[in-house]
PyMOL commands that place a pseudoatom at each C-alpha (Angstrom):
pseudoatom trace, name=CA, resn=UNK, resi=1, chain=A, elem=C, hetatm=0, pos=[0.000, 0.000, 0.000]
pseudoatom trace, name=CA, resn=UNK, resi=2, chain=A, elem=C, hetatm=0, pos=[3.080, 2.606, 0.575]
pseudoatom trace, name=CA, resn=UNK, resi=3, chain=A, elem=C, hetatm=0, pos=[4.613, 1.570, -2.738]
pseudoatom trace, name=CA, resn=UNK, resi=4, chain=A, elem=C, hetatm=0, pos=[1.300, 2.699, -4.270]
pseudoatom trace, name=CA, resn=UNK, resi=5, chain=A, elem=C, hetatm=0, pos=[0.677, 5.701, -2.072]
pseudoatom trace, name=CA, resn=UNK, resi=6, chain=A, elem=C, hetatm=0, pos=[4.622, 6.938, -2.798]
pseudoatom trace, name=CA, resn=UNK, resi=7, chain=A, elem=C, hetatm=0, pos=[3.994, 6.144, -7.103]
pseudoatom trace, name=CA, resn=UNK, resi=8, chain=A, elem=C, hetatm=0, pos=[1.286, 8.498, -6.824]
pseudoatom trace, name=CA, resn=UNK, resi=9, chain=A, elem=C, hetatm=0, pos=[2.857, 11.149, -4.686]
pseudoatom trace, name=CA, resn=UNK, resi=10, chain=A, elem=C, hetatm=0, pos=[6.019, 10.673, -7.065]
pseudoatom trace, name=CA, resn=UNK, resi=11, chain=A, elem=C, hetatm=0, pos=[3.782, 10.948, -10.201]
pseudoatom trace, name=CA, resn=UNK, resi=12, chain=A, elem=C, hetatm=0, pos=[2.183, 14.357, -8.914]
pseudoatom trace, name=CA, resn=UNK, resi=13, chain=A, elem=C, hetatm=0, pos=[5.443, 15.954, -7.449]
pseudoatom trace, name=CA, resn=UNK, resi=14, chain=A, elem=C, hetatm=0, pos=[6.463, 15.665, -11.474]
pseudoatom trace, name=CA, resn=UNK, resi=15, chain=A, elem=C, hetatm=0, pos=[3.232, 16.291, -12.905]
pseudoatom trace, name=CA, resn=UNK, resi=16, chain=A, elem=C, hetatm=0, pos=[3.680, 20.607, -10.510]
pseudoatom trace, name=CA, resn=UNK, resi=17, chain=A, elem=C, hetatm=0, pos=[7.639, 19.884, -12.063]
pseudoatom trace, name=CA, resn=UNK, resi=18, chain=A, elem=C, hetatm=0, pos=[6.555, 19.879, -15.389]
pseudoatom trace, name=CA, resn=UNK, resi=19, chain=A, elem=C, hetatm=0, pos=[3.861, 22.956, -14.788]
pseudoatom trace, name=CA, resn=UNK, resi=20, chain=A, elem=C, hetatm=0, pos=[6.481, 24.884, -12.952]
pseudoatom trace, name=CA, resn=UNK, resi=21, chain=A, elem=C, hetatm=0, pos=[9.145, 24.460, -15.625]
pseudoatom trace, name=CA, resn=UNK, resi=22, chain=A, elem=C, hetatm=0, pos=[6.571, 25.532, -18.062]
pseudoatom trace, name=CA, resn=UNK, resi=23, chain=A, elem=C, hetatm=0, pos=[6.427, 28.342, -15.953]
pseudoatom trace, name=CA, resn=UNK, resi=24, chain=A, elem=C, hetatm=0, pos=[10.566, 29.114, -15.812]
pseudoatom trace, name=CA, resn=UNK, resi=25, chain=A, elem=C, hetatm=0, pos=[10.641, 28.389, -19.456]
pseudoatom trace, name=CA, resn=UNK, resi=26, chain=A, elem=C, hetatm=0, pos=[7.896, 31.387, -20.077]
pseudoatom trace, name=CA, resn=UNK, resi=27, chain=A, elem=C, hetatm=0, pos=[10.006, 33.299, -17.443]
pseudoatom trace, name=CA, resn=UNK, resi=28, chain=A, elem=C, hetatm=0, pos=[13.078, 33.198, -19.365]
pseudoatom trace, name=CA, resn=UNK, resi=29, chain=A, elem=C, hetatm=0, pos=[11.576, 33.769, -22.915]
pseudoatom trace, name=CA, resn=UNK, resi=30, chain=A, elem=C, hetatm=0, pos=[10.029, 36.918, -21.226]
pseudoatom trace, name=CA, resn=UNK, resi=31, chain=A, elem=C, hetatm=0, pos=[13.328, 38.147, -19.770]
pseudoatom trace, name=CA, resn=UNK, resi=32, chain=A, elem=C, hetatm=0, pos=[14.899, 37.930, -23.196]
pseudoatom trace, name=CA, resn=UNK, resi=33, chain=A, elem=C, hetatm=0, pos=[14.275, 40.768, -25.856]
pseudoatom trace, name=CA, resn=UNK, resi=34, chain=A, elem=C, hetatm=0, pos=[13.715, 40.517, -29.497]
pseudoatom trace, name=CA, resn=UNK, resi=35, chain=A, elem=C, hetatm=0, pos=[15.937, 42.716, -31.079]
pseudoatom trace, name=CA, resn=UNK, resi=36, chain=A, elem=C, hetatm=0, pos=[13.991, 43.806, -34.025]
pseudoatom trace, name=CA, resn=UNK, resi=37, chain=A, elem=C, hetatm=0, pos=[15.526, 46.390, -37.032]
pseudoatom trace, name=CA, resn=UNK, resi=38, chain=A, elem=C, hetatm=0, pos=[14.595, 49.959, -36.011]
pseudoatom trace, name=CA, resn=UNK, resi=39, chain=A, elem=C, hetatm=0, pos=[12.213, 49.026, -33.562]
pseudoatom trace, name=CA, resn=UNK, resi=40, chain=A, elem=C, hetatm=0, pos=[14.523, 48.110, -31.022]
pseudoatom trace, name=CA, resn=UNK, resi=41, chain=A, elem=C, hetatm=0, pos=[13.990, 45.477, -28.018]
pseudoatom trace, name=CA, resn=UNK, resi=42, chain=A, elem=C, hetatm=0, pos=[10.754, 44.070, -28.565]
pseudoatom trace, name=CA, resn=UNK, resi=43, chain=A, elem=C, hetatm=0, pos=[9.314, 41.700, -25.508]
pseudoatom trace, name=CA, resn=UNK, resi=44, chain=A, elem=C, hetatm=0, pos=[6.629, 39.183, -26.247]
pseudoatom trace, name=CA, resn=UNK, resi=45, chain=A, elem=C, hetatm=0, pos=[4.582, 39.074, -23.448]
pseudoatom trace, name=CA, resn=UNK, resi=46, chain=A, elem=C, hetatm=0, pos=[5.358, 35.073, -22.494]
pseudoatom trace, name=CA, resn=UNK, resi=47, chain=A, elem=C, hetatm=0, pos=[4.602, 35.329, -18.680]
pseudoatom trace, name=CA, resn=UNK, resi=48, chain=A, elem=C, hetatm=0, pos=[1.142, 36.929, -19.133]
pseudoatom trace, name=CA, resn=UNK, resi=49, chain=A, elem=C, hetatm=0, pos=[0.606, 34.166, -21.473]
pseudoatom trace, name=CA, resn=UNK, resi=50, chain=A, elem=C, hetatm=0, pos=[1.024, 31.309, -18.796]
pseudoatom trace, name=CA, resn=UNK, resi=51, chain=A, elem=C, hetatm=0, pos=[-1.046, 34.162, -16.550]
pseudoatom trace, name=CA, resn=UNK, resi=52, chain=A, elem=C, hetatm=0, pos=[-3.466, 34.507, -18.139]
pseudoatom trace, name=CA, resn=UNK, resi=53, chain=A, elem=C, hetatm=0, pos=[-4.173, 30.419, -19.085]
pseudoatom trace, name=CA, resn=UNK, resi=54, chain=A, elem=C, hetatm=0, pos=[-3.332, 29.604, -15.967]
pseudoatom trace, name=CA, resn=UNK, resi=55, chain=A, elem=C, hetatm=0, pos=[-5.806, 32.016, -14.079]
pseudoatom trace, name=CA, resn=UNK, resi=56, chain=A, elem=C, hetatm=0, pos=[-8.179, 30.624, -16.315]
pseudoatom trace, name=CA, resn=UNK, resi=57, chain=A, elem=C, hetatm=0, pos=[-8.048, 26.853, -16.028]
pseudoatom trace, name=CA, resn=UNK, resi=58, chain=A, elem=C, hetatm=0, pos=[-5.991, 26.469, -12.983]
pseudoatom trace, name=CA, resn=UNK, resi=59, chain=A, elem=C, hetatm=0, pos=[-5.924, 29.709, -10.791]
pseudoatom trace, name=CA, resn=UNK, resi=60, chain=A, elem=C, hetatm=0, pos=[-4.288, 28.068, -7.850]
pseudoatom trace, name=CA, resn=UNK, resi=61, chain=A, elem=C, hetatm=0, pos=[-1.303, 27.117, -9.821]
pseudoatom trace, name=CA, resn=UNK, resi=62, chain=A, elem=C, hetatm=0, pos=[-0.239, 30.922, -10.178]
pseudoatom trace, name=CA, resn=UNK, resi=63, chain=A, elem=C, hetatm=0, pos=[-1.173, 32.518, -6.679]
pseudoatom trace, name=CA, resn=UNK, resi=64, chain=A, elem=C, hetatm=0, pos=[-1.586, 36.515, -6.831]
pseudoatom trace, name=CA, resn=UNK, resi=65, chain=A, elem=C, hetatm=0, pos=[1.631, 37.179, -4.598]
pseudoatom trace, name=CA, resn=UNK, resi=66, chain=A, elem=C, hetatm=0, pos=[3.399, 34.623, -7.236]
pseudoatom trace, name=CA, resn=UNK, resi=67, chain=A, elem=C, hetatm=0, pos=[2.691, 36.656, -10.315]
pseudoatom trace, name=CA, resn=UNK, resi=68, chain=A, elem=C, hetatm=0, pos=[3.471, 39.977, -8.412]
pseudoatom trace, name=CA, resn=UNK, resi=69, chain=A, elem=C, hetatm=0, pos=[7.043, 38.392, -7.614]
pseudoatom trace, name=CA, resn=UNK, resi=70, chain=A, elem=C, hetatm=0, pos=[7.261, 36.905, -10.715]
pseudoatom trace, name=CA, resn=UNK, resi=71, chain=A, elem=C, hetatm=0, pos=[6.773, 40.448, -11.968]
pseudoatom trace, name=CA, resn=UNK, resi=72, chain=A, elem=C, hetatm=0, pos=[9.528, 41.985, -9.790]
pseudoatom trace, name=CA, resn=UNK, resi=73, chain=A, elem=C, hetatm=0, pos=[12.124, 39.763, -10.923]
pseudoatom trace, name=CA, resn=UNK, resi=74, chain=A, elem=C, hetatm=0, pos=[11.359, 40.227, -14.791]
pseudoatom trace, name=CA, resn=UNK, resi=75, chain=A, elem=C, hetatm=0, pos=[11.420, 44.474, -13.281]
pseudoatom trace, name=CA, resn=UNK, resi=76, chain=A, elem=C, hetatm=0, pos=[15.036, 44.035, -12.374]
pseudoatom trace, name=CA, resn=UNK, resi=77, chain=A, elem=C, hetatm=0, pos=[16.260, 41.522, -15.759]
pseudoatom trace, name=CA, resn=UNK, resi=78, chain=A, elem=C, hetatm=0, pos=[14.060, 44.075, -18.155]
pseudoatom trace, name=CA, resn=UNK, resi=79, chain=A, elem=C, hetatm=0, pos=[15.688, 47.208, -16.448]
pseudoatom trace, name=CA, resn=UNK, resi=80, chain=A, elem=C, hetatm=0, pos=[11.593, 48.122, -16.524]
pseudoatom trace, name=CA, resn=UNK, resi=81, chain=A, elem=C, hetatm=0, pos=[10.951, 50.711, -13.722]
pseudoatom trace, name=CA, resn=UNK, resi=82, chain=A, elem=C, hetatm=0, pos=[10.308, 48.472, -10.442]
pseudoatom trace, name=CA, resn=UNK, resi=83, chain=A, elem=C, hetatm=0, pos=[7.484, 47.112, -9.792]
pseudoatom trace, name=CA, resn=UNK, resi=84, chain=A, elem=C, hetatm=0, pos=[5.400, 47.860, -13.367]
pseudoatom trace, name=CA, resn=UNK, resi=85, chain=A, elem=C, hetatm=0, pos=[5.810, 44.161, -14.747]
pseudoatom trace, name=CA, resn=UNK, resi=86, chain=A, elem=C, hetatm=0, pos=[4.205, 43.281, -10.943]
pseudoatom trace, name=CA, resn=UNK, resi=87, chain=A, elem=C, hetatm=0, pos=[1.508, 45.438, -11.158]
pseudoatom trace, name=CA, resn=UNK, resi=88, chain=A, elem=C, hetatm=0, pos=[0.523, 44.698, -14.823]
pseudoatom trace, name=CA, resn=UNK, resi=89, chain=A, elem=C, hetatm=0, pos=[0.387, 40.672, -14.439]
pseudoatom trace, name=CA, resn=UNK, resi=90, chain=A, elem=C, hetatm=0, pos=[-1.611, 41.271, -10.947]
pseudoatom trace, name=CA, resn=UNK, resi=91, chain=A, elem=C, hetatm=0, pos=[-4.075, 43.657, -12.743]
pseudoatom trace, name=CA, resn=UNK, resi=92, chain=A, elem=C, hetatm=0, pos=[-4.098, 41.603, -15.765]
pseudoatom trace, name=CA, resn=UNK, resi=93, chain=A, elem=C, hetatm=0, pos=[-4.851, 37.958, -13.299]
pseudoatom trace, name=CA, resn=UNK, resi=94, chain=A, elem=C, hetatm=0, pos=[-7.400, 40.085, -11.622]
pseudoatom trace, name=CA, resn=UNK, resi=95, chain=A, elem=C, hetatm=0, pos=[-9.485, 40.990, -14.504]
pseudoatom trace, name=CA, resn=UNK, resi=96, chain=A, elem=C, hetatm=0, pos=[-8.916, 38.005, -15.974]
pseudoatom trace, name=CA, resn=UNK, resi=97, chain=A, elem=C, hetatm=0, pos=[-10.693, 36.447, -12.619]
pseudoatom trace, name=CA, resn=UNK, resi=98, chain=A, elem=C, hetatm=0, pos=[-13.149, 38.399, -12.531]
pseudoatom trace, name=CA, resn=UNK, resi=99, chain=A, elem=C, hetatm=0, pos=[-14.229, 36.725, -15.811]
pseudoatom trace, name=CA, resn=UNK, resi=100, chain=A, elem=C, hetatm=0, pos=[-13.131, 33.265, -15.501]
pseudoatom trace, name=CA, resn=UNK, resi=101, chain=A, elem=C, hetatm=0, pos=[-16.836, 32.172, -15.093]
pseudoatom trace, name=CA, resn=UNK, resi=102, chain=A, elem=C, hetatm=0, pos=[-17.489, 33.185, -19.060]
pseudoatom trace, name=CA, resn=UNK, resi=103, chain=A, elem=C, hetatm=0, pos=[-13.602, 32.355, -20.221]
pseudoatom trace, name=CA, resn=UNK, resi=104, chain=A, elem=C, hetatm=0, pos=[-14.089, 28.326, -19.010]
pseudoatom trace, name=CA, resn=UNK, resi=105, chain=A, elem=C, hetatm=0, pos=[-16.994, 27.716, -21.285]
pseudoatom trace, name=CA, resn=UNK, resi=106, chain=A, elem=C, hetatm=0, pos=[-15.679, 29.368, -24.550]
pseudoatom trace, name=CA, resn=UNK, resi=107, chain=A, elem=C, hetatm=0, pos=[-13.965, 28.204, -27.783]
pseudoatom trace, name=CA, resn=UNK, resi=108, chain=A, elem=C, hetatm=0, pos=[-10.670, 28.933, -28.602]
pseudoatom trace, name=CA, resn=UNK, resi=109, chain=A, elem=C, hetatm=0, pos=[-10.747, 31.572, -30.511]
pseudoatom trace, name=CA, resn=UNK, resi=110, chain=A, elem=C, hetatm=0, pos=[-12.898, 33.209, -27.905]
pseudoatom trace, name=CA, resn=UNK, resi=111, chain=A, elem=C, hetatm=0, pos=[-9.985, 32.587, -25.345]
pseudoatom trace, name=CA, resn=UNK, resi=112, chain=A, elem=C, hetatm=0, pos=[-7.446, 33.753, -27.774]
pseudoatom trace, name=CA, resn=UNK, resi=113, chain=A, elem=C, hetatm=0, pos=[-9.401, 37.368, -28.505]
pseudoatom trace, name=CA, resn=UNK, resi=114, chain=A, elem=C, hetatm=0, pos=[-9.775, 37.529, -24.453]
pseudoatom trace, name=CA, resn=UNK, resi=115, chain=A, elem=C, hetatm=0, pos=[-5.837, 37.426, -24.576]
pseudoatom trace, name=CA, resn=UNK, resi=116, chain=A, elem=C, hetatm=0, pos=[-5.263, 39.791, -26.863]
pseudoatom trace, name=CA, resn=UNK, resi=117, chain=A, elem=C, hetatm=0, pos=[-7.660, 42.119, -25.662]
pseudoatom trace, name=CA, resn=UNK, resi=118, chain=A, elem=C, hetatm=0, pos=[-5.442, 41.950, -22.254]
pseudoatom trace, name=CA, resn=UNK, resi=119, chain=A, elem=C, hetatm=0, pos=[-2.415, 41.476, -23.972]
pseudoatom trace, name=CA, resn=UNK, resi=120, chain=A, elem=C, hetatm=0, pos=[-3.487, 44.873, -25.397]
pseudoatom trace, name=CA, resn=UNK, resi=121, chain=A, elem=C, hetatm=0, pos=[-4.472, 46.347, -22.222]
pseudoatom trace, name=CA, resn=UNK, resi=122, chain=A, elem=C, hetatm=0, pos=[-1.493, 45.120, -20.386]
pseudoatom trace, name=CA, resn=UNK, resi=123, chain=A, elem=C, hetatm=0, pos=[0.680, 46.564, -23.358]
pseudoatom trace, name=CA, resn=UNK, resi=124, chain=A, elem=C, hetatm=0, pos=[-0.772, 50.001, -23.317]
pseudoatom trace, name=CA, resn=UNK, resi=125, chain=A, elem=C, hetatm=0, pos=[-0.533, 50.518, -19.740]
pseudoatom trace, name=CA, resn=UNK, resi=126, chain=A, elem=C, hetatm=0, pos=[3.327, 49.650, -19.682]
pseudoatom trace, name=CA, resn=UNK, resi=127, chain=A, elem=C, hetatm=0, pos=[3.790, 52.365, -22.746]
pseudoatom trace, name=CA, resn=UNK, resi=128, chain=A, elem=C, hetatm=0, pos=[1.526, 54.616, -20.741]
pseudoatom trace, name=CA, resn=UNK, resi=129, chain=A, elem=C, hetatm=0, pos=[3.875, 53.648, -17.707]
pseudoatom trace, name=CA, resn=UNK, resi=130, chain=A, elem=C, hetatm=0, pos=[7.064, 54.428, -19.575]
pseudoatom trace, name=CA, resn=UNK, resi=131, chain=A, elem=C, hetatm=0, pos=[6.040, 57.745, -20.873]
pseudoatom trace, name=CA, resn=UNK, resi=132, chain=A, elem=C, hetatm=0, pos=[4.623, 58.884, -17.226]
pseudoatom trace, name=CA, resn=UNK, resi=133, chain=A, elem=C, hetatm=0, pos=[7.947, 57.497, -15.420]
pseudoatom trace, name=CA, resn=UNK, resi=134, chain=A, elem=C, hetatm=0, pos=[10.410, 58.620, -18.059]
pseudoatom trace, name=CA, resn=UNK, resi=135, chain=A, elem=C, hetatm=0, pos=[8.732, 62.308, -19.228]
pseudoatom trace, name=CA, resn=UNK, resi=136, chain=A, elem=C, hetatm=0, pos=[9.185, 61.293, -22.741]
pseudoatom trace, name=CA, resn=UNK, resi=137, chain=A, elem=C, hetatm=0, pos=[6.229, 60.210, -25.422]
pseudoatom trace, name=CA, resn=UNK, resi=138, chain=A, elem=C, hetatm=0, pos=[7.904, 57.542, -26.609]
pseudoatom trace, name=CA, resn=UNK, resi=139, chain=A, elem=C, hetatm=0, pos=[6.879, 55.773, -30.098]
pseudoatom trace, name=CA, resn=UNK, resi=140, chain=A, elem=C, hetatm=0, pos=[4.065, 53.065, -29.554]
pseudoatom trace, name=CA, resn=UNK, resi=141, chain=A, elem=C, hetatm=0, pos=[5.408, 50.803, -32.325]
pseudoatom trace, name=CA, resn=UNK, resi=142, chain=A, elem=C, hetatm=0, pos=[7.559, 48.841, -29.975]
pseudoatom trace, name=CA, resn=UNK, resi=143, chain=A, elem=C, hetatm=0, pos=[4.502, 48.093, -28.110]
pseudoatom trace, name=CA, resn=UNK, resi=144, chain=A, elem=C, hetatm=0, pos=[1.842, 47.149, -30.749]
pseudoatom trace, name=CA, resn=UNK, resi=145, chain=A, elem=C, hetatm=0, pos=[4.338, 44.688, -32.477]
pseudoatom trace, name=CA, resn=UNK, resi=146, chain=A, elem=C, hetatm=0, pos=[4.732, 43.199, -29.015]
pseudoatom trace, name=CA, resn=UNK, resi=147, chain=A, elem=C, hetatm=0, pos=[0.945, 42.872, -28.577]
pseudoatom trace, name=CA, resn=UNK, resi=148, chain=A, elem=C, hetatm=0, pos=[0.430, 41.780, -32.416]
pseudoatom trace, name=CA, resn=UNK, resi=149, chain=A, elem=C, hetatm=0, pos=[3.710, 39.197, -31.783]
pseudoatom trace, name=CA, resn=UNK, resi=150, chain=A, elem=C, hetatm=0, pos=[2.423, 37.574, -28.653]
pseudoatom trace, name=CA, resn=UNK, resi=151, chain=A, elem=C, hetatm=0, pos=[-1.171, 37.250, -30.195]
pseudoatom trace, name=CA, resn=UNK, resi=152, chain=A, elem=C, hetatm=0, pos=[0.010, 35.325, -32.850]
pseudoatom trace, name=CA, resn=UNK, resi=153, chain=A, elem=C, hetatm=0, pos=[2.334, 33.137, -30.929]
pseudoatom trace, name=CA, resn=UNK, resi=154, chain=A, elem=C, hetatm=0, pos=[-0.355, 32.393, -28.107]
pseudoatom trace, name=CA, resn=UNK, resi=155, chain=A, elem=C, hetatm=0, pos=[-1.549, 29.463, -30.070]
pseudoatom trace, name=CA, resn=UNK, resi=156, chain=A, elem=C, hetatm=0, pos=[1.959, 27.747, -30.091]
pseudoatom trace, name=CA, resn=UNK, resi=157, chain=A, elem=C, hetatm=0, pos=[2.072, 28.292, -26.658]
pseudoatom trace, name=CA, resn=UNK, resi=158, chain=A, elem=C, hetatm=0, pos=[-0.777, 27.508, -25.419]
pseudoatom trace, name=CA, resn=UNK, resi=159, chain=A, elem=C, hetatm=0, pos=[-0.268, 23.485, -26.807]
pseudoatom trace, name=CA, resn=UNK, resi=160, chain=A, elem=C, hetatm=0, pos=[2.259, 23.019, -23.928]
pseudoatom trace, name=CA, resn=UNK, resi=161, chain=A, elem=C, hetatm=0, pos=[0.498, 25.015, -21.691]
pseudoatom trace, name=CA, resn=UNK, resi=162, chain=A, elem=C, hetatm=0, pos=[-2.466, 22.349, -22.336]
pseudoatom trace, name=CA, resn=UNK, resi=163, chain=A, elem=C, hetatm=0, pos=[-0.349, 19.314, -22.243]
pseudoatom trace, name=CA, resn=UNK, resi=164, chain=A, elem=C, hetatm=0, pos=[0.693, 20.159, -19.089]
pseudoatom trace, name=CA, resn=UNK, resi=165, chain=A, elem=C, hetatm=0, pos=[-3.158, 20.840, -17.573]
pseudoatom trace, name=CA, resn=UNK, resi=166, chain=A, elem=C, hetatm=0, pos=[-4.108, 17.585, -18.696]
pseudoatom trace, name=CA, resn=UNK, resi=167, chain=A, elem=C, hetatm=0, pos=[-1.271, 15.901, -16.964]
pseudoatom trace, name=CA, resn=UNK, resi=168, chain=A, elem=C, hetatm=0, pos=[-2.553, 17.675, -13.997]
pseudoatom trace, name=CA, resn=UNK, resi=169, chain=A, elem=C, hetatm=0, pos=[-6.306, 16.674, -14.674]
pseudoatom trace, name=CA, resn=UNK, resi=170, chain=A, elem=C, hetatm=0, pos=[-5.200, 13.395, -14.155]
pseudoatom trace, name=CA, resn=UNK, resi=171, chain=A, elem=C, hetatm=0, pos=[-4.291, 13.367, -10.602]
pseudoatom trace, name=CA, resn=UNK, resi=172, chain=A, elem=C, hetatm=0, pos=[-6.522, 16.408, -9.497]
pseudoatom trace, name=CA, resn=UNK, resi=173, chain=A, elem=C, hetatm=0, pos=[-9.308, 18.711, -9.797]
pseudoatom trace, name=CA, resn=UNK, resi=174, chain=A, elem=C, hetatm=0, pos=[-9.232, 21.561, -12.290]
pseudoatom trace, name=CA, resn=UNK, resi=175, chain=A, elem=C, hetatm=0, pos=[-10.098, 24.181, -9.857]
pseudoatom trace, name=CA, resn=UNK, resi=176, chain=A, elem=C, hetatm=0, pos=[-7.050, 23.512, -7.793]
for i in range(1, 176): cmd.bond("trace and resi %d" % i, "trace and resi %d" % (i + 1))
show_as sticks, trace
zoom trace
């Protein structure tokens, strides 16, 4: 019976492994900028990606004072004035919470428009945030090819991001 009991607790320990290195993985891409020709460093929005599904389909996985840290950190590796990543991916989980409810039942192309309407959101506050902190209107290009970019690569990430719920599904509830 404790061989059975310690293959299952084994078997979920890798299962949250698997979600959490999803989670570094999306980190990491989010920490690195796309240098793109005379638009400059151009950052995908990765983390509000795993955010935003997560917060969807399993809002326990990502709690609120995890996404504000999560934030912080990509604050100091983005040189982004502190604490604007933070407040952007709490805001962001928060709304995206508050319609959960509507976001479970809908098809995919419903979820993906309800990402890039935040993505959108989250991307004009940061500009907004840039040109308050800074005193300088700065172009909006950088930002719209971010938000257009991470729309259009939500789908490929999103597969993984799936993959890795249904491993969880398997051992627990989706709620949790």
């Amino acid at each position: 019976m404790a061989s059975v009991w310690n293959e299952s607790l084994l078997r979920m320990i890798g299962r949250w492994g698997l979600a959490l290195a999803m989670l570094l993985v999306l980190f990491v891409f989010s920490a690195a900028p796309l240098e793109i020709a005379r638009l400059g460093e151009i950052r995908p929005v990765f983390m509000l990606m795993a955010v935003y599904y997560w917060t969807i389909l399993r809002p326990a996985l990502l709690p609120a004072p995890a996404v504000f840290a999560i934030g912080l950190v990509l604050d100091l590796l983005s040189a982004a004035p502190f604490g604007m990543n933070a407040l952007i991916l709490v805001l962001a989980q928060w709304l995206i919470r508050s319609q959960r409810k509507f976001l479970l039942g809908q098809s995919f192309l419903m979820i993906w428009a309800g990402f890039a309407a935040i993505a959108t959101g989250a991307g004009l506050m940061q500009w907004g945030l840039f040109v308050m902190f800074n005193l300088t209107l700065f172009s909006a290009k950088p930002m719209l090819v971010s938000v257009v970019i991470s729309t259009l690569l939500f789908p490929l990430f999103v597969w993984p991001l799936s993959a890795v719920h249904k491993a969880l599904m398997t051992h627990s509830s989706p709620t949790s």
